[in-house]
Structures are given as C-alpha cells and as structure tokens.
N, C-alpha and C positions, 0 to 999 in steps of 0.2 A: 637444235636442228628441227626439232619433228614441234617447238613452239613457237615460230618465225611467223613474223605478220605476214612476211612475202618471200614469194620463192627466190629473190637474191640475197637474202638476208640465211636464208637456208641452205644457201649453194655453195654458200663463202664456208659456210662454221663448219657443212660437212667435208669442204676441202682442208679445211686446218684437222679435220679430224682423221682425215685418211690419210693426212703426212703425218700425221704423230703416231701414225700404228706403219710408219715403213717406207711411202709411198711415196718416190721423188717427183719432183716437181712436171718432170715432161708427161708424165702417165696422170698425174693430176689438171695439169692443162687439158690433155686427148679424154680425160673424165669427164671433166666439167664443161668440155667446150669452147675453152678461152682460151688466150694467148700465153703462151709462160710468163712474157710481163706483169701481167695481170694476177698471176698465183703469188708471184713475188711482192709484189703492192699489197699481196691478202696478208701476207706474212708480215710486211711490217708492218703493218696498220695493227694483227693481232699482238706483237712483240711491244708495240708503243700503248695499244690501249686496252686491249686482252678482246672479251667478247665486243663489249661497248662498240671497239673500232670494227667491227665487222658487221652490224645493224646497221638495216638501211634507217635514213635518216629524211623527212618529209621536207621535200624540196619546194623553193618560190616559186619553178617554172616562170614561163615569158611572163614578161608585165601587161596587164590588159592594154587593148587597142582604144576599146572606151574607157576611157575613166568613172569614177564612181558619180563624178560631178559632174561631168559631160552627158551621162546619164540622166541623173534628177534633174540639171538645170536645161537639159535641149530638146531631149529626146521626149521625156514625160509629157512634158509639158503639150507636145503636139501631139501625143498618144494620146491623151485625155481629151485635149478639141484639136482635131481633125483642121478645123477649118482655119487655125492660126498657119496651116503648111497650103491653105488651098486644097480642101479635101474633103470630100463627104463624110470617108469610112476607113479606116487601116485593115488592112490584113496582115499580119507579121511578115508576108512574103513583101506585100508591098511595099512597109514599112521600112525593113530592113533594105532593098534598093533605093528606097528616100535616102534612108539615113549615108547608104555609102556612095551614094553621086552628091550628095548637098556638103556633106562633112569630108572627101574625098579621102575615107580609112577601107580597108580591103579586112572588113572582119567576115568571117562564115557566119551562115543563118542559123549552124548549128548553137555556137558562142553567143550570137546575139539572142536568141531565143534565152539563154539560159541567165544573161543578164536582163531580162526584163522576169524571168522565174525568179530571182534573186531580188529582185525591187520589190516583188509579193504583188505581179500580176498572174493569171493566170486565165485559159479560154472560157468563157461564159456564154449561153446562148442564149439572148437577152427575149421577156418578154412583153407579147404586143398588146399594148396600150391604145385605147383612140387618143386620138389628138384632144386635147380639152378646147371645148368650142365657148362662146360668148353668151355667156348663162344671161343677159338678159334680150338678149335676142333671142334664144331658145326661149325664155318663159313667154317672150310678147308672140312667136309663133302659136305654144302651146292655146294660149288665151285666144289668139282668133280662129283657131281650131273650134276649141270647144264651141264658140259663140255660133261657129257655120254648123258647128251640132246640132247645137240644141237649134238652131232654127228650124235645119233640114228634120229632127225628131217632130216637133209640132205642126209639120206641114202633111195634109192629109194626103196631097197629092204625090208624095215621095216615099217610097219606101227602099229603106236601106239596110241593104244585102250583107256588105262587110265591109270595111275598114281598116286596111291592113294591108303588108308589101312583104316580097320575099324575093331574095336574089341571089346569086352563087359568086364569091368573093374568089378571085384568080391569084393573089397574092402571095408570093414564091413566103417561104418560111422563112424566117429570120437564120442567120448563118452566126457561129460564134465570134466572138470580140473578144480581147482582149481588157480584163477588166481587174482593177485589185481583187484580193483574196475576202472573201466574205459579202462581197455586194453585189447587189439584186439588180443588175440592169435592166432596162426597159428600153423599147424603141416607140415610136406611135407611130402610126397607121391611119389615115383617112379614110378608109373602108370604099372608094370609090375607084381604085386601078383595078380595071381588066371585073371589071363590074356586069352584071347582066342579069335580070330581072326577070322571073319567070311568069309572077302573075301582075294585075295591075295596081300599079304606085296609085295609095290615093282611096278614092271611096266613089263605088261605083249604086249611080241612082239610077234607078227605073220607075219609069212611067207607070200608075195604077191602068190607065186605058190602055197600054200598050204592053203591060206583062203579059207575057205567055209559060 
C-alpha cells in the first residue's frame, strides 16, 4: 500500500486489506468512495491474480490526432521555411491555426505544442545579423572613398573636420521561434527601418577663408 506508484493502485490493496481484517463490502465501498461493484471486481481481479491484479497498469490512452508522419512529412517541413505555406514567420499560436484550418483536425495547442517538443524543437530567440551585402561593390565604394580622401587631404584649400555618421536604430527586438534543440538561429536586419540620424552622413568641408 504505502509503496504504490499511484493512488489507485494504493486504494485497491488497502481495500483488500481492510476486508481481510473484517470489513464487508458496503463499509468498504462508503471507505473507498466507489461503488460496491467496483470492491467486487477488486476482489476478483485480487482472487485471479493476487497483488499483480490490483496495480495500476500504464495505459495507450487516445491515439494521436497528428500522426508521427503527418508530423515530419507536413508540418516540419513548413516549420522550417515559412514561405512553402505563404508566410514570413510562425508563431506556434499561428502555426497551430494553420495547421487545423489547412489539415481540418481539432487538436489543442496544448498537444500540438508538445508534439513539436517531442520532434526536439524548442523556443529560441534568434540573433541579429546584417544582411551580407555585395563585397565587391562595398570594396569598389571603399576605393573611391579613399581616392576623394586623399585628394580632399592634399588640397590646401579644404580642411577636414570629421568623417563619420551616427544614427539611432528603431528596430523592435527579435521575438523567439521555434527552432531544433541545440541551433543558433539568426535573423538579418538591414540596419535602415525606422532609421534617424543625428549627426551628418558623410564628411563635412570648410572653407579655409570662410572658417570661423
């Protein structure tokens, strides 16, 4: 009794055990809370199998609504690119009303949630990356940069102040995704939404006769 995985497995042996010091069935029903049929079924199930029959015993429960394959072969698939279902981004809330208007199954987001933990996804909050730009258009930029440098440095009549730009980046934080167990998501970012610039882009020249 007192080493029972669970309390029905504990409730049965201590009713076989308070009928064998005396206790007839109807006072053992009003004990235990069940129906007299129910003490009677404890009885013979302990007569046919002794304790064995009265351990609870780990049951199939319902059979999944998604299947294991319906899983990997549907669902994944458009978890991992968004854009095979028409989609920027998932959210498990969203996801999960995809899946049961497209597949028309009435699973809870409780369940679903737990079969995408069971596939060895789990929430990640990915980080932000720039977009990789066209490395020889940036180098041929860099190049005629320098070349308006070094000109504008050899010119007597220029002198140059600063060279440089600074601007405040508005850009909501990355929200988490659903992503396998162990991988380092990333998103990229153009660095130019909701953009504004406090001092001036660029390289600002002054006139030698006209400095003050």
């Amino acid at each position: 009794m007192h080493c029972s995985a669970c309390k029905r497995s504990s409730l049965r042996l201590r009713a076989i055990w308070v009928l064998g010091r005396g206790m007839n069935r109807e006072d053992v029903a009003l004990f235990c809370n069940v129906h007299e049929h129910t003490v009677l079924e404890w009885i013979n199930r302990f007569n046919d199998k002794g304790i064995d029959g009265l351990i609870e015993k780990k049951r199939s429960g319902a059979p999944r609504i998604l299947s294991t394959e319906q899983i990997q072969q549907q669902v994944i698939p458009i978890l991992n690119e968004p854009s095979k279902a028409g989609q920027h981004h998932w959210t498990a809330v969203k996801l999960h009303g995809y899946i049961s208007t497209e597949f028309g199954v009435e699973v809870s987001y409780p369940t679903f949630v737990r079969y995408l933990r069971k596939e060895g996804y789990c929430q990640r909050i990915p980080r932000r990356m720039p977009e990789p730009k066209d490395k020889d258009l940036w180098q041929q930029q860099r190049e005629n940069f320098a070349h308006k440098m070094s000109q504008w440095v050899y010119d007597n009549n220029i002198e140059l102040w600063f060279c440089d730009e600074s601007g405040v980046e508005g850009d909501p934080r990355p929200r988490k995704r659903w992503v396998v167990k162990g991988s380092k998501p990333k998103i990229p970012y153009a660095g130019k939404h909701l953009r504004r610039s406090v001092m001036l882009s660029g390289v600002c020249v002054i006139s030698q006769c006209n400095k003050r």
